[in-house]
N, C-alpha and C positions, 0 to 999 in steps of 0.2 A: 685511485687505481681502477682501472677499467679495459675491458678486452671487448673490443668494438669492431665488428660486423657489418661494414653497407653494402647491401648488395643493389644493383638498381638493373633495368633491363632498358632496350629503346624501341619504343612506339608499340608498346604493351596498351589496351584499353582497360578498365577498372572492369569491363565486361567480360574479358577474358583472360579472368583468373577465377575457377570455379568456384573458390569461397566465396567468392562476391556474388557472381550470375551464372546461374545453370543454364549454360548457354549448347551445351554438350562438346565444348572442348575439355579435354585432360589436363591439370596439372596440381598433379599430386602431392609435388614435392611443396609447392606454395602451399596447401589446403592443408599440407601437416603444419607449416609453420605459424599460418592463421591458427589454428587452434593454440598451438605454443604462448600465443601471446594476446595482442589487443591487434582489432582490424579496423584501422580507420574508413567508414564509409564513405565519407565524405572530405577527400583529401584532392589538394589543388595545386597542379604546377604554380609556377613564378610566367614563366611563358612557353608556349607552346610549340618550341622548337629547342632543337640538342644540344647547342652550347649554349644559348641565352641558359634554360632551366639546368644546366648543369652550375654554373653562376652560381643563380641564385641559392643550389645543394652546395656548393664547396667555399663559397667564400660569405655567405651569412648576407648577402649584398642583393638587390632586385639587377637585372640583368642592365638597365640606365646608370648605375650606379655607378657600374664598375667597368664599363665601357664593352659588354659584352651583347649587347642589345642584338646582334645579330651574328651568324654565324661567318668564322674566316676571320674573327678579330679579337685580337691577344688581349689579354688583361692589363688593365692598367699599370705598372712599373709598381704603386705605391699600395695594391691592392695586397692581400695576403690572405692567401688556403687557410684550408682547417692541417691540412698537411703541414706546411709552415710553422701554425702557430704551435702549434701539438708539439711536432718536431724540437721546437724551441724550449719547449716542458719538460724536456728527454719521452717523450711516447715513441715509440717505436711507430713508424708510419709507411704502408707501403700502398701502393695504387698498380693495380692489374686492371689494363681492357682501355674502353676508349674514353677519351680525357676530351679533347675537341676546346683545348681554351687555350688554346697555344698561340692561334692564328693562323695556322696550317690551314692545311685543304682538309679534305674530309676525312682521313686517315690520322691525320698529327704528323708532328713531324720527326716521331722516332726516337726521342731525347726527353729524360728523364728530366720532368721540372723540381727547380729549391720545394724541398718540404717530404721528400718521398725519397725511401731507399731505392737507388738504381739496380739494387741486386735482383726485385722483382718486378721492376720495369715493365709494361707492356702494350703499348700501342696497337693500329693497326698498321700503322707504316714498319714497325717492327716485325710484326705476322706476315705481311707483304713479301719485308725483305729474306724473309724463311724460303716462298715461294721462287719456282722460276716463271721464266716471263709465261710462260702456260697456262701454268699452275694459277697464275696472279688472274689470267684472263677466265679461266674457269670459276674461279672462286665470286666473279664478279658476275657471273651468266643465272638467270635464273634457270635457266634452262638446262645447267649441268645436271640440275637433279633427274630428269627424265633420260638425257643419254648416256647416264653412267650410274654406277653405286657410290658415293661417299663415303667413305668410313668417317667414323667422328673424329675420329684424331685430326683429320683435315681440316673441320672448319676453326673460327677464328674461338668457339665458346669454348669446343672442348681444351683448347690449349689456356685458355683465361684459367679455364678450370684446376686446369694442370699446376697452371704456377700459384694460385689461390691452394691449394693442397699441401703442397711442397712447403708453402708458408708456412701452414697452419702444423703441418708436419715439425717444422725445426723452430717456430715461436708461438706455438699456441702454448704455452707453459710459460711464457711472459705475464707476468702482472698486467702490464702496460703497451695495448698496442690499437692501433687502425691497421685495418685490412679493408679494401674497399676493392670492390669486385663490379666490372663495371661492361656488361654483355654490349653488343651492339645488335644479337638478333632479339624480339621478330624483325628489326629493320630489313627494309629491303635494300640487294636484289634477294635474298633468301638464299640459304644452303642449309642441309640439314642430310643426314639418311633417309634415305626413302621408307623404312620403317614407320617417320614420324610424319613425315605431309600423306605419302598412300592412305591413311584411313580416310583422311578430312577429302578423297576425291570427289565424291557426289555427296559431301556435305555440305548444309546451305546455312551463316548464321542468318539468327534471328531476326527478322527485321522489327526494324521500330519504327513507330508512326509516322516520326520525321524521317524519313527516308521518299515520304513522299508529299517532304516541304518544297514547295514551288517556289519558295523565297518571297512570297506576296507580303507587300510593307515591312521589310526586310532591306538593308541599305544599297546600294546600287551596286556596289564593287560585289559585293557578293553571285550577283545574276551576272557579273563579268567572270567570276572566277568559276563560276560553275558551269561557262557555256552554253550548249543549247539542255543540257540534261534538265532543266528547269520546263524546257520544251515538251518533255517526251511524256510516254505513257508509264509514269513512275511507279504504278501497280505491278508493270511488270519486271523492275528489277527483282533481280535474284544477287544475294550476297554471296559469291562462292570465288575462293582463295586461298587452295589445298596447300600450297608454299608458304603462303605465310602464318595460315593455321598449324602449320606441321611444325615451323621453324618457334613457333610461342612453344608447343608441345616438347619443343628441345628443349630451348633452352631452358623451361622446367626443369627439365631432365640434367640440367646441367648444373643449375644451381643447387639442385638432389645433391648431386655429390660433393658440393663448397658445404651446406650443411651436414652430412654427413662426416664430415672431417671435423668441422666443427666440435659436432658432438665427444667426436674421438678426441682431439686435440687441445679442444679448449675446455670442453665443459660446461656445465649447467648455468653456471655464472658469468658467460658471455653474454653479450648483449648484440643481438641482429637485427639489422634496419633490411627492408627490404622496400624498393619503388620503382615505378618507370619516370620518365623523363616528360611525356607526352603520351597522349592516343592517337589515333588515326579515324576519320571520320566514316570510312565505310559506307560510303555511297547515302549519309544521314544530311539532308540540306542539299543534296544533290551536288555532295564535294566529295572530296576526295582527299588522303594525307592530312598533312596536317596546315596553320596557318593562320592568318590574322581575323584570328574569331574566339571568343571564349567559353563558345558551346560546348557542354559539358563530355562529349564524344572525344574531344581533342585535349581539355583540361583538367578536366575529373580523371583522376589517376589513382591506382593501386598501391595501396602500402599498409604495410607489417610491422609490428617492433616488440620482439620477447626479450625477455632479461628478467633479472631481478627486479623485484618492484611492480610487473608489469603482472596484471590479469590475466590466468592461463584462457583462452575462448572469451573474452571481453571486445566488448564491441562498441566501439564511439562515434556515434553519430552527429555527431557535432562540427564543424567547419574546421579544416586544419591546412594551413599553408605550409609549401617546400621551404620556406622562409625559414620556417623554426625549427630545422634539422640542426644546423649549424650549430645554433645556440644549444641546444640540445647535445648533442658531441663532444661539445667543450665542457657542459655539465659534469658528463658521466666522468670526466676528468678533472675534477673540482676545480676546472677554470673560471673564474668570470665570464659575464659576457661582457665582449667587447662594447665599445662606446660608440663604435661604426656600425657594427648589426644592426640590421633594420628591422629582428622580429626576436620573438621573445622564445623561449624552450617548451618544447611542446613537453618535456615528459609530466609537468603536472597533469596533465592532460591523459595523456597515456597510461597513466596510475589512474587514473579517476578522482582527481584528487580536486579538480576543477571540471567544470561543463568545456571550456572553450578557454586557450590564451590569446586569443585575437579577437574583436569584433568582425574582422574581416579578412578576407582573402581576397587580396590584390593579386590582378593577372595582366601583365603588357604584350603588345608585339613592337616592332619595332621596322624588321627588316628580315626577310628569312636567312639571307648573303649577300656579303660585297660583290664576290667574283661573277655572279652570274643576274640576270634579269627574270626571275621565275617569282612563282608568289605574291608577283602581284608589287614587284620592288619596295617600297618604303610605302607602309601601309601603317603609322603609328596607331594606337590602340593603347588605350587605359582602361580597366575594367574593375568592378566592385562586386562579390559576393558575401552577401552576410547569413547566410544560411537556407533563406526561403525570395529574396528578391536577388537579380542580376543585373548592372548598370553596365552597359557596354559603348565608352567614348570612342566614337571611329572619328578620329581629327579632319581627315579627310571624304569622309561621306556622311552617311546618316546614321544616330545615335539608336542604343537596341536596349529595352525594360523588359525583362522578364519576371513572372511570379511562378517560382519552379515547384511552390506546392499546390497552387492549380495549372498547371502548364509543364509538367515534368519534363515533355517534350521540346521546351520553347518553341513553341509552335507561334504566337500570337503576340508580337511588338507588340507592346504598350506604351510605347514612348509618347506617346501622345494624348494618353488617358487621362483625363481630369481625375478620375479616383484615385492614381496613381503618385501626384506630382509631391506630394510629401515624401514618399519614398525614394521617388527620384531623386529627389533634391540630396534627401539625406545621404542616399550613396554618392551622388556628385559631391557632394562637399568634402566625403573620407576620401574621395580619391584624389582631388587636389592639395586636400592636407598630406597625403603621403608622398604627395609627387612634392610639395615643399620640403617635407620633414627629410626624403631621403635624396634632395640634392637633383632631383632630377634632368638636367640637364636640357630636355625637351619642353619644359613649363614655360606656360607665357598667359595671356588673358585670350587667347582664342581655347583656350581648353574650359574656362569659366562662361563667354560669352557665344554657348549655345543657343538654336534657335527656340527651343521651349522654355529655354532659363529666363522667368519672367521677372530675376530681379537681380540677370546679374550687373554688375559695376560696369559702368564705361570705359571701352578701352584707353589703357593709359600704356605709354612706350615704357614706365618704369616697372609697370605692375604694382608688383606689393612694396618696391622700392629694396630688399631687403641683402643682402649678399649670404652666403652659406658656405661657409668652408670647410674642411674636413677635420671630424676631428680623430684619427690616424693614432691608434696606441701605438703605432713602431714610429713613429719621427717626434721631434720636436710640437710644440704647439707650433700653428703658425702666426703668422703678423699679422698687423690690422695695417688695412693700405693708410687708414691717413694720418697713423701715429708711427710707424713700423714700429710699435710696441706689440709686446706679447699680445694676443686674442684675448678679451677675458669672454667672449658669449659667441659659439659658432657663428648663428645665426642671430643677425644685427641689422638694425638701417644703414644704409651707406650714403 
């Protein structure tokens, strides 16, 4: 029995949220809930864009997994939510805000998916169709915030909010439920009251060293996607972005009142996840947004988790991947973890009851969207974090070694370091055992036969020869192709 809280926000940095970094943005309401509970310091998307890393949170699955590697594409038919499976436990499960794994455009498409009550349904194509065609086109302007006042009721948080409340108001006194709250500000274009961007006007955040990384021995796509800024005189950028420092400052302000209700409604015995999806690079590497990189600006992300169990002001510095939310969720509902999840439950973790449940944090890109050619189109990426080294595979450019406890900054490839290659190695090997282990779909021997890899295998068309099939707690086992007998071993020679 468990009363279950996620809250997550989008294109949040772990920098601004002020229990993390006194960076002088506000947000109060997060810095009460850090204290409420444990704050993982070092916490790591799945991938660095909004529905790959939504994926990896809802369905327990790395975003190759489950056929979500890029944005604008549905989930697999055979894949199944924490909604669903819950759902299927009798938990009460509802999902407010934006969802983005439907295969829609960037809104959804308006339609409550299997696994969630339709009663508190809420999309952006939902919020949209609230709108008239005006209204829709302001909402979409960053600009509306300067020729008009907003009231909060207008934008897309405060009504998430609205229906997260109303929940919590007529089932927070359930034994048994998901509630997942799921903001789409700070994303941009921005809306918010001018209350909350007006202070940050002549605010400047903080710059970090790499902000004036020239990308030197750094992979080529990189100095593509950064244009000429790699050119310029990088001392004198200035970081200033009253919109979308205002609109983090919201929805702060917004999730205030999803806790707040909380408190009222549910009680001390609720348990609340809080994350973002991704960061935004802030002018660091001389990028911008976000993208197929896994520097810690766009990766390292913010997250919270109080309840029972949990250390009031506990703090974990140790490595923890979006991976092991899932598992984790299913726990607090004394579910198993399924046989498909690719990662294990952080809450021993969260209790302090362990240092770490992963040796590492895997991170992919894939594609940012089908629908459009931005991002740099199909830019695969595998990546390895184990707490103090970064292995970054660009399939198609050049490969990126980081030592992030002398180099905090990544400032200095070492991909090519001879004191290094032990390291390297060692992360190159977790990441193609992961990419076997979880079916990946993109594996082949050009991911093993790098050009520093001095000892990988010669390419063979079969690879490892082996086949990998699903093994899926909602269907039957499946067949082995050359007995069409029952499976007895997923993964087998063929």
């Amino acid at each position: 029995m468990a009363k279950v809280i996620f809250i997550m926000t989008d294109s949040q940095r772990y920098d601004m949220v002020n229990a993390n970094a006194h960076t002088g943005l506000t947000t109060p309401c997060l810095d009460r809930l850090a204290a409420q509970g444990v704050r993982f310091t070092r916490a790591y998307t799945t991938q660095p864009v909004c529905q790959p890393a939504r994926a990896g949170l809802f369905t327990g699955l790395y975003p190759h997994s489950c056929n979500s590697w890029t944005n604008s594409v549905a989930l697999s038919a055979d894949v199944h939510t924490v909604g669903q499976r819950l759902r299927d436990h009798g938990v009460h499960t509802a999902y407010i805000g934006k969802w983005h794994l439907d295969g829609g455009d960037y809104f959804g498409l308006g339609k409550c998916p299997d696994g969630w009550d339709p009663a508190y349904w809420y999309d952006m194509r939902n919020y949209l169709d609230e709108l008239t065609p005006e209204e829709r086109f302001a909402s979409r302007q960053t600009s509306t915030m300067e020729e008009r006042d907003i009231p909060s009721s207008f934008t897309y948080a405060h009504r998430c909010s609205d229906r997260a409340i109303r929940f919590l108001q007529e089932h927070g006194g359930e034994e048994n439920f998901l509630l997942c709250v799921s903001y789409d500000e700070p994303h941009h274009p921005y809306l918010c009251p001018r209350e909350y961007w007006e202070p940050y006007r002549d605010y400047e955040f903080p710059r970090s060293p790499n902000v004036e990384d020239t990308l030197e021995g750094k992979p080529d796509y990189q100095r593509v996607w950064a244009g000429d800024k790699w050119k310029q005189d990088r001392s004198a950028v200035r970081i200033r972005d009253p919109f979308y420092f205002g609109c983090n400052s919201f929805a702060d302000a917004q999730i205030g009142r999803v806790l707040d209700a909380v408190e009222q409604y549910a009680g001390e015995d609720a348990y609340v996840f809080y994350t973002s999806d991704h960061g935004d690079f802030l002018e660091s590497h001389c990028l911008s947004g976000k993208g197929p990189a896994a520097y810690d600006e766009i990766t390292h992300i913010p997250f919270f988790l109080k309840g029972p169990g949990i250390p009031a002001g506990s703090v974990c510095e140790e490595p923890v991947s979006h991976i092991s939310v899932a598992p984790a969720i299913l726990e607090l509902f004394g579910l198993e973890r399924p046989p498909v999840f690719a990662g294990q439950s952080l809450l021993p973790q969260a209790r302090g009851e362990v240092s770490r449940v992963s040796d590492y944090c895997f991170i992919e890109f894939g594609r940012y969207e089908i629908d459009h050619d931005t991002f740099g189109a199909f830019q695969p990426m595998r990546a390895a974090f184990d707490g103090r080294y970064k292995l970054s595979i660009n399939l198609l450019s050049q490969d990126e070694f980081y030592d992030l406890q002398e180099d905090p900054h990544e400032l200095v490839n070492r991909i090519g370091d001879p004191a290094c290659y032990a390291d390297i190695c060692r992360l190159h090997d977790a990441i193609l055992d992961n990419m076997n282990r979880t079916r990946d779909p993109f594996r082949g021997y050009y991911w093993h036969r790098r050009p520093w890899r001095r000892d990988a295998p010669a390419a063979t068309w079969e690879y490892t020869g082996c086949t990998r099939q699903s093994e899926n707690d909602y269907e039957e086992r499946q067949l082995d192709y050359s007995t069409g007998l029952t499976m007895e071993s997923a993964t087998r020679k063929k």
